[in-house]
N, C-alpha and C positions, 0 to 999 in steps of 0.2 A: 068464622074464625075471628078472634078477639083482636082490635088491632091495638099497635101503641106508639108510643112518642119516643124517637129517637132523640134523647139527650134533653137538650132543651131545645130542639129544635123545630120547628113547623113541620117537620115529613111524621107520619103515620104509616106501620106497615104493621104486615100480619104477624102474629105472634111466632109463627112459624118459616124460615126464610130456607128457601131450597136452595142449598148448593151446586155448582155446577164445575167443579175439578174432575171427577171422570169422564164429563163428555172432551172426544175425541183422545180419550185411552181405553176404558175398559165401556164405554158409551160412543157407538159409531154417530151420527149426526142424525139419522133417524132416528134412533131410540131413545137420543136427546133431546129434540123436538114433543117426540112422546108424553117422556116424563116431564117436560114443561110444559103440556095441556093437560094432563092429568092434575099437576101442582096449582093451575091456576084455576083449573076448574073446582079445586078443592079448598079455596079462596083463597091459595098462597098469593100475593102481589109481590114479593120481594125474594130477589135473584142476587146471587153473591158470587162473582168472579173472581179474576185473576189475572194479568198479565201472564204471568209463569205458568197458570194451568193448561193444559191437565198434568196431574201426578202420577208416578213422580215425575220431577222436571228434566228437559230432556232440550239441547236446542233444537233439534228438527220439530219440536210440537208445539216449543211456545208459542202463547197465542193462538193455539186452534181451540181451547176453548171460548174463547173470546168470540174468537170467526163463527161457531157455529150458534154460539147463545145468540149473535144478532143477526144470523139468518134466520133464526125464530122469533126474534123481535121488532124487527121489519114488519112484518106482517099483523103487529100486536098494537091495539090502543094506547100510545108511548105514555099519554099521562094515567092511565089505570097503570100503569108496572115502575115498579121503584126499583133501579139500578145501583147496585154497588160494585165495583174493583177494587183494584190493588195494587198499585207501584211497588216492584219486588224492595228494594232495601238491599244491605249490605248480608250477606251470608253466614257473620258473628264466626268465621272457621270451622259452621257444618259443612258447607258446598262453598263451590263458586257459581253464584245464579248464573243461571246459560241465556244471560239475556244483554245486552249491549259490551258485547266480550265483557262478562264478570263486573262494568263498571258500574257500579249500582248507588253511590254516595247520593244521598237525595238532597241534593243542591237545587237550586232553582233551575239549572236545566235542566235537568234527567226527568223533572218533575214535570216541567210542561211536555217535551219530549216523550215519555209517559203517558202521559193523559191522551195529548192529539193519538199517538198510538192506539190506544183504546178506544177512542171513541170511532176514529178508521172501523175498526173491527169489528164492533158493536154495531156501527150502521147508526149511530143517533148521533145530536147534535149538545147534548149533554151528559153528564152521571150524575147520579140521584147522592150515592154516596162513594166519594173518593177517600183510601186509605193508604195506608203504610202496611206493607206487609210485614216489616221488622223496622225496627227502630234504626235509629243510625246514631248513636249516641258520641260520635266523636264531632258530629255539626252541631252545632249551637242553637239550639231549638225554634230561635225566633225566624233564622235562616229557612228552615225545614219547613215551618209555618207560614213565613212570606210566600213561598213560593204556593205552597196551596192556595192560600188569601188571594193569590192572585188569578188564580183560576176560578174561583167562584166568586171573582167582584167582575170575573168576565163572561161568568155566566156558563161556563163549561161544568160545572161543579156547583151542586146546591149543598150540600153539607160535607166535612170532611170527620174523618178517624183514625184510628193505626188497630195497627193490629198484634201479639206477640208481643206487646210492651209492660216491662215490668211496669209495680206502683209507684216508686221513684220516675219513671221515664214520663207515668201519664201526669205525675201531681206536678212534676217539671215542664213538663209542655203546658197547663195551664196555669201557671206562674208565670211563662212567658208569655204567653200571648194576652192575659192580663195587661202586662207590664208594657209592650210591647205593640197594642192596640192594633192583636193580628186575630185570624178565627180560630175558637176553639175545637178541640176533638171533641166531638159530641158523641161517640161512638167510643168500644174498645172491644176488639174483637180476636178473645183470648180460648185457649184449653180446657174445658169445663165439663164436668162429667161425674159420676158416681164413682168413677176411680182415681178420679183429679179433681176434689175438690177446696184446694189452695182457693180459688177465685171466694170464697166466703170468708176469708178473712181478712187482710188488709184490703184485698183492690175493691172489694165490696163495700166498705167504709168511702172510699175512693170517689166511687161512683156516687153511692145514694147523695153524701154531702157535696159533690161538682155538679149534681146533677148529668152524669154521665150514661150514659147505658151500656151495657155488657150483650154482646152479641157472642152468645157462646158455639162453639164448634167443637167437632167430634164428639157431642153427646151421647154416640155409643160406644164412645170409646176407641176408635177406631173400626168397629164393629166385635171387639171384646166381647161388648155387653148383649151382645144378642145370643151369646153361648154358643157361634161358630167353632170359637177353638178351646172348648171344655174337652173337648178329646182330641187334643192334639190340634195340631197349625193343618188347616183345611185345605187341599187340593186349588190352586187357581186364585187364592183369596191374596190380599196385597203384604198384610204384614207374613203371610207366608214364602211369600217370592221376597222380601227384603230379606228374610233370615238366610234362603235357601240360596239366593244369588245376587243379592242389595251390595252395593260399597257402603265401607263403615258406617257412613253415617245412618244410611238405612237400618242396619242390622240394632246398630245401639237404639234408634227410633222403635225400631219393633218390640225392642225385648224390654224397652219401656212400657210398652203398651198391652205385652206377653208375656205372662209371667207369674209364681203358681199365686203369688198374692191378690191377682186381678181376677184370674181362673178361678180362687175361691170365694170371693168379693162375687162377681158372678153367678156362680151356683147358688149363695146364698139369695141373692138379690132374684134369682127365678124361684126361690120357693116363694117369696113375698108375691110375686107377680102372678102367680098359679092361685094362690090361696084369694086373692081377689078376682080370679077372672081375666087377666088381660095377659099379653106378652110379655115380655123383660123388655124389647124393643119399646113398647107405648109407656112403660114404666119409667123408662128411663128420660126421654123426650119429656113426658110430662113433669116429671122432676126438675128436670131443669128450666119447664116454663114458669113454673111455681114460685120463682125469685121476682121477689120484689125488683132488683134492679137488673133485669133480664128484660131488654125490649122483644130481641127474635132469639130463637132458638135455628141455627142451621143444622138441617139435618141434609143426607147424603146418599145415592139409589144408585145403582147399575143395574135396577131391573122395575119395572112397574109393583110387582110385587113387594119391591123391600121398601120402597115409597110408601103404598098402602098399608105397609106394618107400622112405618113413624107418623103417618097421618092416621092412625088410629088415637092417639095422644090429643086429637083436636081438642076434642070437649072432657078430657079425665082431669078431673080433679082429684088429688090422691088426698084423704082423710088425717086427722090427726096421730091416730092409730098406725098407718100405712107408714105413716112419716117417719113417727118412734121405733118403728121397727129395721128401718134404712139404716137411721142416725146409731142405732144399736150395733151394727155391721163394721159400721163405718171407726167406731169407737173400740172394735173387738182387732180390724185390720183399717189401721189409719195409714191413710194415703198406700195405697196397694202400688200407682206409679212410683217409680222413685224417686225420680224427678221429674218437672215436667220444661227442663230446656231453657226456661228462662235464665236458671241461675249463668248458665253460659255465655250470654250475651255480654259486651264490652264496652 
């Protein structure tokens, strides 16, 4: 597996970084064990957490994903595996995060607070990479920035990011800490996919020229793109249960993600994928590793098998041809999400 450079930074990780938000929801602790020897034996090195996980958030669970990723990493060669989390942030009037009663303003407390949290959980004595899971754009950036800066001049934290931050929020955080003579986000780990692909226009500029990297998630879409819900919202599957019994914010999340624009975007995107031989699944992963300023791609399992489908993408290179015919799709039905949430943040 190809590795790369997060940001400008020193860490190298696999071009593929597995996600771990369903273990300890629709992933019991063994089977997340599982899919983490599976992943690493498939030279995945890079694991991407959460405080808040698993999803959806919930307070009796926060933090079991965390609990159980580092009952599995106890046991693992701490410097072969590169750790990332994620300090929830402010909820922008989706939710109220179910995590320190709803008080989420990423000040210098909440931030250290935070981290010892995780690292408790995790079972190690570092994080490889510390993020923002949303922005907080009503604290003054150099604020937000101290407080990380201060965790990785302590050695708990070797590189920091955010995550779900508009291009205004990351080109403003590195102004500041410019200015400011705090650490950069060297990281940005945003929405990106064959049905959401905003991230190639402005934050792609963003990145190449800060020297930034894009860690994109939900590259299938939420699982759209594997053609689950071409015939309707699947029995057990998650954007199905948000539609069927989700609070608003779940429901408008799903129908984001559901929807006949994406459904056809989809169909079309499995004929491309049929006519070369491979899945829509590997088609799609591999798509997204294909960017220039894409260090990991996260993809997402609740079963060995759905892992084995996105870890088909290892070694696919998609042709120039293959390419033209996406970019055709995408030009026939542009932007199939309708939005993807950012615009909502404050």
């Amino acid at each position: 597996m190809q590795q790369r450079r997060l940001g400008g930074s020193g860490l190298t990780v696999s071009d593929i970084c597995m996600g771990t938000m369903t273990f300890g929801s629709s992933c019991d602790q063994s089977l997340s064990h599982e899919i983490c020897n599976v992943a690493l034996e498939s030279g995945i090195n890079f694991f991407d957490a959460a405080e808040i996980y698993p999803v959806p958030p919930r307070k009796e669970t926060v933090g079991l994903t965390e609990e159980i990723f580092g009952s599995w990493l106890k046991d693992q060669p701490r410097d072969a595996i590169t750790v990332a989390t994620k300090i929830t942030g402010p909820g922008h009037g989706w939710f109220t995060p179910p995590v320190r009663h709803g008080r989420t303003t990423l000040d210098r407390h909440q931030i250290i607070r935070s981290c010892e949290d995780s690292l408790r959980r995790l079972q190690t004595d570092y994080i490889d990479l510390y993020q923002t899971h949303w922005p907080d754009h009503g604290m003054p950036y150099e604020e937000v920035l101290e407080g990380l800066t201060h965790l990785k001049r302590s050695g708990k934290v070797r590189v920091i990011g955010c995550s779900n931050e508009t291009c205004w929020g990351l080109m403003k955080s590195l102004w500041a800490a410019d200015l400011h003579d705090v650490e950069r986000y060297q990281t940005v780990q945003n929405n990106f996919s064959l049905i959401n692909r905003r991230c190639e226009n402005e934050l792609a500029q963003v990145c190449r020229r800060e020297k930034v990297s894009l860690l994109p998630y939900s590259p299938l879409g939420g699982g759209v793109l594997t053609g689950k819900y071409n015939d309707g919202p699947p029995p057990g599957a998650r954007f199905t249960d948000y539609l069927l019994t989700g609070a608003e914010r779940q429901k408008r999340m799903a129908q984001r993600f559901v929807n006949d624009r994406t459904i056809e975007t989809t169909r079309r995107l499995m004929e491309v994928a049929d006519s070369i031989g491979v899945s829509v699944t590997a088609l799609a992963v591999a798509w997204s590793k294909q960017h220039d300023f894409v260090a990991s791609t996260i993809i997402g399992a609740t079963s060995i098998e759905q892992l084995k489908e996105s870890l088909a993408a290892d070694d696919l290179i998609l042709d120039d041809e293959t390419l033209s015919r996406i970019d055709e799709i995408e030009v026939e039905i542009p932007n199939p999400m309708t939005e993807d949430g950012l615009r909502r943040l404050s």
